[in-house]
C-alpha positions in Angstrom: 0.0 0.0 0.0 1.4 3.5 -1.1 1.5 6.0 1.5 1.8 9.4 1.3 1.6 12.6 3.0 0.8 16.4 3.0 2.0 19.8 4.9 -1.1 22.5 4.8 0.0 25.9 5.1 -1.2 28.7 4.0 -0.8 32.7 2.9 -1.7 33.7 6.3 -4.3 32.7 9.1 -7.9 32.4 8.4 -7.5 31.9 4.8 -8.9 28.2 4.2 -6.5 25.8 5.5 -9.1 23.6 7.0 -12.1 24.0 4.7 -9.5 22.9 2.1 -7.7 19.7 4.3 -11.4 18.7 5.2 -12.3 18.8 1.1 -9.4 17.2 0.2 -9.5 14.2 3.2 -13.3 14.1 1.5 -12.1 13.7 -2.3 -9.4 11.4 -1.2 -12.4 9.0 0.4 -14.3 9.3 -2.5 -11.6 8.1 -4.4 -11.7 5.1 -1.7 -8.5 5.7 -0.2 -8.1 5.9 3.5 -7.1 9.4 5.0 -6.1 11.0 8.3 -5.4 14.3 9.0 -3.1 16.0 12.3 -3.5 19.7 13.3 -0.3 19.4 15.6 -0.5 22.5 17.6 -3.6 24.7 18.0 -4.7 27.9 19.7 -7.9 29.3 20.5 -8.8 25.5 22.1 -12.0 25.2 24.6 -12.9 23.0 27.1 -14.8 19.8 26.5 -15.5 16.6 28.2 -12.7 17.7 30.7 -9.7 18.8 28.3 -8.7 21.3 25.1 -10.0 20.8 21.9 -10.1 22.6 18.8 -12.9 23.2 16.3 -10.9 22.6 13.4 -9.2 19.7 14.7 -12.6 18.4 15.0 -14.1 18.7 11.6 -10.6 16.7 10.7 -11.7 14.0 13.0 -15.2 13.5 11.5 -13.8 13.1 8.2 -11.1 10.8 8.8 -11.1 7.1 8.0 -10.7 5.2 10.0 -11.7 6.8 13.1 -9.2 7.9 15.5 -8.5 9.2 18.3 -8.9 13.5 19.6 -5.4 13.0 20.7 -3.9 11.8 17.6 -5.1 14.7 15.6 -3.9 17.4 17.6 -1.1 16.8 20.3 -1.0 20.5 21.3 -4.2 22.2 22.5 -3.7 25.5 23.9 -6.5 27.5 25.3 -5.7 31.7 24.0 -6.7 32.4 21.2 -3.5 34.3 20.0 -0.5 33.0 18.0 0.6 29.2 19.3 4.1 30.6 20.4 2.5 32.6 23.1 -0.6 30.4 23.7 1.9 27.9 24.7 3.1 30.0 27.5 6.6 28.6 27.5 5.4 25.0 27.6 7.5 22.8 25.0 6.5 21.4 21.6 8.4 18.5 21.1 9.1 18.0 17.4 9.7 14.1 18.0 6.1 13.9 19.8 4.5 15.0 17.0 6.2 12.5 14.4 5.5 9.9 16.8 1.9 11.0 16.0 2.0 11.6 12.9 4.0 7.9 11.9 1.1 6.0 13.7 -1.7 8.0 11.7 0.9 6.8 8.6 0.3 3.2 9.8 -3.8 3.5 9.5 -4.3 5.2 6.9 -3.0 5.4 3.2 -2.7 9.7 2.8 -1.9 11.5 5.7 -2.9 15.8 5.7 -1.2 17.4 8.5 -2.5 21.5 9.0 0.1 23.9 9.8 -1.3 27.6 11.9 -1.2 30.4 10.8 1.3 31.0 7.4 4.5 29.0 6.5 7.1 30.9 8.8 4.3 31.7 12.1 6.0 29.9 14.8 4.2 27.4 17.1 6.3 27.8 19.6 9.1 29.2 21.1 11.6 27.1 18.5 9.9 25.8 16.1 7.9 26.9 13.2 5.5 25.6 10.1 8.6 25.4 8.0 10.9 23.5 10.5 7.7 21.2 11.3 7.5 20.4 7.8 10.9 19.9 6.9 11.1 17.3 10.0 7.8 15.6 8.7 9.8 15.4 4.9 6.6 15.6 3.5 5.9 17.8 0.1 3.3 21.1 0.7 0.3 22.1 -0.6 -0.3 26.1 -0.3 -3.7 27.2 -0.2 -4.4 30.6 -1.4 -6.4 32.9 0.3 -7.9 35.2 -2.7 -8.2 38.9 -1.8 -6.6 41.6 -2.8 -2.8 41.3 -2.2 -3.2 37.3 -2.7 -0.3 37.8 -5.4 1.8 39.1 -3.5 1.8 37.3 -0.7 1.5 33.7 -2.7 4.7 34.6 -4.6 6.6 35.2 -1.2 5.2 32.2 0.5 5.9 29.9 -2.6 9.4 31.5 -2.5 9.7 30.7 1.1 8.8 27.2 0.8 11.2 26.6 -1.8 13.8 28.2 -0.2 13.7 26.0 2.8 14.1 23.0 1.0 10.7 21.4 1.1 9.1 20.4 -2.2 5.5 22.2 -3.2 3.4 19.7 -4.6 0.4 22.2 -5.8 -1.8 25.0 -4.6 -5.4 25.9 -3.6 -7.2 29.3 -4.5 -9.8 29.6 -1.6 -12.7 32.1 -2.2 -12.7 33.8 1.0 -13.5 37.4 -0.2 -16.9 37.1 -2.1 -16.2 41.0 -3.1 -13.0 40.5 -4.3 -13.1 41.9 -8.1 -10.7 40.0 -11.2 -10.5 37.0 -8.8 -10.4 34.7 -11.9 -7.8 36.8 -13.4 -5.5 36.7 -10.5 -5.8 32.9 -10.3 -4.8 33.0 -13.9 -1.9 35.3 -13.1 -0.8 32.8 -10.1 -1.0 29.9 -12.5 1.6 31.4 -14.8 3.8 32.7 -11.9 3.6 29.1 -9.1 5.9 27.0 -10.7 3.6 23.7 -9.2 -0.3 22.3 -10.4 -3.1 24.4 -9.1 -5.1 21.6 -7.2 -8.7 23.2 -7.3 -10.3 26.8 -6.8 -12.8 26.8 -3.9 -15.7 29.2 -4.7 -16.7 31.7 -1.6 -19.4 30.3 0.7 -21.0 31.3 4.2 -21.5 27.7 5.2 -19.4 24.4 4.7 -20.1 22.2 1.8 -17.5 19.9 2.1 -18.9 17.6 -0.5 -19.5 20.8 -3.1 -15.5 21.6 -2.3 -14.4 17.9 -2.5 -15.9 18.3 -6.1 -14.0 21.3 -7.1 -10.6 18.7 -7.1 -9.6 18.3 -10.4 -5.8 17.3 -10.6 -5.5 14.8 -7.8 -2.8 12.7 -10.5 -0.2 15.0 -9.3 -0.8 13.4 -5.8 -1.5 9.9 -6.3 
């Protein structure tokens, strides 16, 4: 059984990363492979059933397969809602804890997503940040592209950043998340011409989750299978 694996990051925070992760664990399903997904460290956590849990982390546990486990998905809960390396008041984030995690979701399921926070250099903690997680993980990223105005910009320094650290990009995602933004086609066309990597799938604007509408909107899953 192949198995394979992801790094989700993103232009900046609150641009998509999980709507997209969530699609894509839902194409990847469709296209009857098993899928996990990790979101390794997490702020803005709250309190259920007696310990930290975050709302995106959750949506990626209802859509894996197989089930697993809260703890599995999200090794680092922190409660404030600001940036992880000051949520994490000083506490450590162990690198090798989180590829002990993430090499037993590699032993369940076929394609492993993991969802970095924030954009590709935001640190999660004190010494580490998405671009040293990834790099330790060796896996190739997907960026997804939140489309507003200034998206080209700051797609073109992220892409830049990824490559200059070393890690392969393996494609990108436009996400809709400014339903007034004006030329948004022609931007995505200009990205296309300037990302030197496939552009995965363009995720339309939308108030409300349709995970199964934005699973649809996956077109060029060959360049991950």
């Amino acid at each position: 059984m192949k198995r394979r694996g992801f790094f989700i990051t993103g232009t900046d925070t609150n641009i998509g990363k999980t709507w997209a992760t969530v699609a894509l664990m839902r194409k990847f399903r469709q296209l009857g492979h098993t899928v996990a997904g990790m979101k390794p460290v997490a702020s803005g956590c709250e309190w259920r059933d007696g310990r930290l849990m975050n709302q995106d982390a959750l949506l990626i546990q209802e859509n894996a397969f197989p089930a697993l486990a809260y703890e599995q998905i999200n090794p680092y809960a922190f409660e404030p809602a600001v940036s992880p390396h000051l949520a994490c008041a000083g506490a450590e984030v162990s690198v090798e804890a989180i590829l002990v995690a993430y090499d037993s979701l590699q032993a369940q399921a076929e394609t492993v997503l993991v969802e970095g926070a924030g954009g590709w250099l935001s640190p999660l903690s004190l010494t580490l940040d998405n671009a040293g997680l990834a790099g330790a993980l060796q896996i190739p990223v997907l960026l997804v592209v939140g489309m507003r105005l200034g998206c080209i910009n700051q797609a073109r320094l992220s892409y830049q950043a990824i490559r200059h650290s070393g890690v392969a990009c393996a494609g990108w995602i436009a996400a809709g998340i400014d339903p007034d933004m004006q030329q948004a086609a022609a931007c995505v066309d200009f990205l296309q011409d300037h990302l030197d990597m496939p552009l995965l799938a363009v995720l339309p604007h939308s108030p409300a989750a349709d995970f199964d509408l934005l699973a649809a909107k996956f077109k060029c899953l060959e360049f991950l299978i």
